[in-house]
Residue, then its C-alpha position, 0 to 999 in steps of 0.5 A: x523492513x519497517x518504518x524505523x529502517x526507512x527512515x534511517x536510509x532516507x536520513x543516511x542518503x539524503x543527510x538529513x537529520x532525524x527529524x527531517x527524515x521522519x517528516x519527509x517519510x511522513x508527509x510523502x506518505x500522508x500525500x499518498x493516503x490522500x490520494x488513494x482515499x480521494x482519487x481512489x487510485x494511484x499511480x507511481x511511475x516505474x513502480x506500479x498503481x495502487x487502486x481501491x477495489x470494492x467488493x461486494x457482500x457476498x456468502x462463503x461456506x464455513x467447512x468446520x461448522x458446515x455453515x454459510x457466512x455472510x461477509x460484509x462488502x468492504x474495500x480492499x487496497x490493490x497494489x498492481x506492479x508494472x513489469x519493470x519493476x518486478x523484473x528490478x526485483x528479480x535481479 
């Protein structure tokens, strides 16, 4: 599913029109982006918690060149599902 598609089902069950689809599907997830990158954790209820983990430099052995490799530290967004959600999905 991409972008287009949920913002066609959010127009189609809530009658909205185009428009106020895209800017409810835009502003929901610019509220989330702001969350996550000031709070740097999120919880949705029922769904699950999206949470930035940072990881540390660290060294990792390239089998083709029989080298090591230094990767950078980064952060990584992290989605954890509650329980009940997945077992939503498996149904």
């Amino acid at each position: 599913m991409n972008k287009d598609t949920l913002i066609n089902r959010i127009r189609i069950k809530s009658n909205f029109d185009r428009k106020t689809a895209e800017w409810v599907f835009n502003a929901s997830f610019e509220e989330i982006k702001k969350s996550i990158l000031k709070k740097k954790i999120l919880l949705i209820d029922e769904i699950g918690t999206f949470e930035v983990e940072h990881r540390e430099m660290k060294t990792v052995l390239d089998y083709g060149k029989k080298a090591e490799i230094l990767l950078p530290p980064k952060d990584r967004l992290v989605f954890r599902p509650y329980g009940e959600f997945l077992k939503m999905l498996k149904d």
